[in-house]
Wavefront OBJ file of the C-alpha trace (Angstrom):
o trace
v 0.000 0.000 0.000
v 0.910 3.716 -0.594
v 1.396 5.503 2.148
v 2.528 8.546 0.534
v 2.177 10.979 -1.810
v -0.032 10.592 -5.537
v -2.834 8.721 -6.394
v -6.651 9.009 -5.455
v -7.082 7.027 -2.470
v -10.300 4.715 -3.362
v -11.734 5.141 0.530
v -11.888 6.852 3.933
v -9.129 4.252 4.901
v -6.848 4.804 2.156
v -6.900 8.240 2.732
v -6.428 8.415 6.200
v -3.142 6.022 5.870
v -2.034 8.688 3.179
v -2.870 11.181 5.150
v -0.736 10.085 8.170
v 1.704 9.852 5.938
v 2.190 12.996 5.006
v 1.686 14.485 8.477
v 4.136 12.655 9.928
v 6.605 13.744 6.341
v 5.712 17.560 7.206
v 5.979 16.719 11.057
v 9.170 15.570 10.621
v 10.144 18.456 8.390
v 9.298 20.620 10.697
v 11.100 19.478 13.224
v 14.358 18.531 11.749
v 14.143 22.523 9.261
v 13.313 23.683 13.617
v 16.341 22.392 15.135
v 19.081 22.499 12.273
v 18.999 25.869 10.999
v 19.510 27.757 14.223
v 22.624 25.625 14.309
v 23.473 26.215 10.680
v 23.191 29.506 10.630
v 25.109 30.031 14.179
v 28.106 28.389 13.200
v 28.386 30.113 10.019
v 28.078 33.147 11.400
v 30.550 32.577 13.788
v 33.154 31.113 11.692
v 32.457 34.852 9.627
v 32.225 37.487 12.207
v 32.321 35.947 15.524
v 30.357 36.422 18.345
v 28.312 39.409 16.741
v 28.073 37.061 13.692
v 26.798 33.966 15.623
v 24.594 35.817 17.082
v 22.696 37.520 14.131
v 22.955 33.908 12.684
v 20.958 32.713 15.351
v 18.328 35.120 14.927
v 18.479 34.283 11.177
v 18.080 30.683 11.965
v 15.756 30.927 14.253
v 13.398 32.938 11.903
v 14.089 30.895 8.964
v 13.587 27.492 11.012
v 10.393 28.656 12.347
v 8.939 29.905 9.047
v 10.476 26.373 7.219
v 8.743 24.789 9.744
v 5.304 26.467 9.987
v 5.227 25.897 5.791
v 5.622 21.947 6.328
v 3.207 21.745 9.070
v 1.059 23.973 6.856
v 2.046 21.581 3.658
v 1.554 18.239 5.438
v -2.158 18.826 6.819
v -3.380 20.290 3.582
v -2.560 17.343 1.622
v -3.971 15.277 5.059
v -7.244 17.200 4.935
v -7.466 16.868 0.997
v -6.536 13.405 1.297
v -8.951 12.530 3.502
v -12.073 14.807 1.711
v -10.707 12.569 -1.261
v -11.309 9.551 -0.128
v -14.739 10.131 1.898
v -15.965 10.885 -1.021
v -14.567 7.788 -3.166
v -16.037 5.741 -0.444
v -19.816 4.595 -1.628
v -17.903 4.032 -5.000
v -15.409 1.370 -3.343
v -17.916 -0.181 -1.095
v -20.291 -0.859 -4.709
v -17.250 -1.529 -6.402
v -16.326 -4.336 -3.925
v -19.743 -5.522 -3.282
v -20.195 -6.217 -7.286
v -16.764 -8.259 -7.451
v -14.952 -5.401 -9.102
v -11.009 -4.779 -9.156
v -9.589 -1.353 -8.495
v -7.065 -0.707 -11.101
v -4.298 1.624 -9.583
v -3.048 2.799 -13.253
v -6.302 3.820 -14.381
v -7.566 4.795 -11.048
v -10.603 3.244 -11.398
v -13.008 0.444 -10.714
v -12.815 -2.504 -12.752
v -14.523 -5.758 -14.160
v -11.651 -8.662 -14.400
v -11.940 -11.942 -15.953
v -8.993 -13.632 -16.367
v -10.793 -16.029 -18.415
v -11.072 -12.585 -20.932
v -7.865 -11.356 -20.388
v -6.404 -15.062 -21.182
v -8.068 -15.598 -24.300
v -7.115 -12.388 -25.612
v -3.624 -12.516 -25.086
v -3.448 -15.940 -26.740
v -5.068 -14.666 -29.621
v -1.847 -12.665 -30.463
v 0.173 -14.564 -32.636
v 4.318 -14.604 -32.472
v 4.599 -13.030 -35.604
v 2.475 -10.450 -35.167
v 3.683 -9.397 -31.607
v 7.118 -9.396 -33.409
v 5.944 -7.143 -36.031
v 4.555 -4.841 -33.674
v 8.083 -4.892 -30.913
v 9.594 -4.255 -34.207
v 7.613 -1.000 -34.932
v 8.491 0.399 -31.526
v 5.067 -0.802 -29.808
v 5.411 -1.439 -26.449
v 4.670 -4.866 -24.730
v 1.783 -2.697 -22.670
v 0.024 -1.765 -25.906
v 0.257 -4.790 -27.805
v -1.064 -6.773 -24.461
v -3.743 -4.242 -24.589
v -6.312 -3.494 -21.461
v -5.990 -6.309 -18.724
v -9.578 -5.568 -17.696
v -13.472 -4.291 -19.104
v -14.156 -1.070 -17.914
v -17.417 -0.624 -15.951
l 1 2 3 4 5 6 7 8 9 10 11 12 13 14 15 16 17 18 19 20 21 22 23 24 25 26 27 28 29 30 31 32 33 34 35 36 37 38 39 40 41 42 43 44 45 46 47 48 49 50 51 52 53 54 55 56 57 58 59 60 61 62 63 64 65 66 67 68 69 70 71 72 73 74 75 76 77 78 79 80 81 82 83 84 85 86 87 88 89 90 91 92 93 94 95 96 97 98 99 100 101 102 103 104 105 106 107 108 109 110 111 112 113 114 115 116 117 118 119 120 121 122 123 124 125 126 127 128 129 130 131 132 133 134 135 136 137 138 139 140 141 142 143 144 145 146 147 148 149 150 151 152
């Protein structure tokens, strides 16, 4: 499962997992942006101008860290609430989709009909030469295999 980042999530559950996710990315962010550039910024300042310098670049850090840090809080509980808004609302659509047997297909990002029964005799209709003829022509394997489900 995807914990992070793209991709619709296809229910409540989904998106809360994704969600946490990126909290605990911007969370972390935070803290480490927090805590380093106070430090950062005092040592180069005192390795350019000494004391005054270490202490301006404390007060630089300090500002910078807490405005870093207030942007990935800020980041990582957008994408949480959109997340979650996404997937409440995808949520009657995955409970009908699993109720009527249906696949979720992660590349399309949608619900799916599979029969591998389908899917089998299609690919078997493809004969070697022609499956040559089309690798040849710069088709790729994903084309010539075509759809590995009906859509709905």
């Amino acid at each position: 499962m995807d914990y992070v980042g793209g991709g619709n999530p296809t229910n409540a559950l989904t998106a809360c997992s994704k969600g946490a996710g990126n909290l605990f990315i911007g969370t972390f962010g935070a803290a480490t942006l927090l805590l380093s550039a106070p430090i950062a910024f005092t040592k180069e300042g005192w390795d350019s101008g000494g004391i005054f310098g270490g202490l301006s670049g404390l007060i630089g850090g300090t500002i910078i860290g807490t405005v870093g840090a207030g942007l990935f809080i800020t980041s990582g509980t957008v994408t949480t609430v959109g997340h979650v808004i996404n997937g409440v609302c995808h949520t009657p659509g995955a409970v009908y989709g699993f109720a009527t047997g249906r696949t979720w297909d992660e590349e399309r990002q949608e619900w799916i009909i599979y029969s591998l029964k389908d899917e089998s005799d299609r690919i078997l209709a493809i004969t070697e030469e022609s499956f040559i003829e089309q690798i040849n022509k710069g088709v790729s394997i994903a084309a010539i295999l075509g759809n590995t489900g009906t859509y709905s």
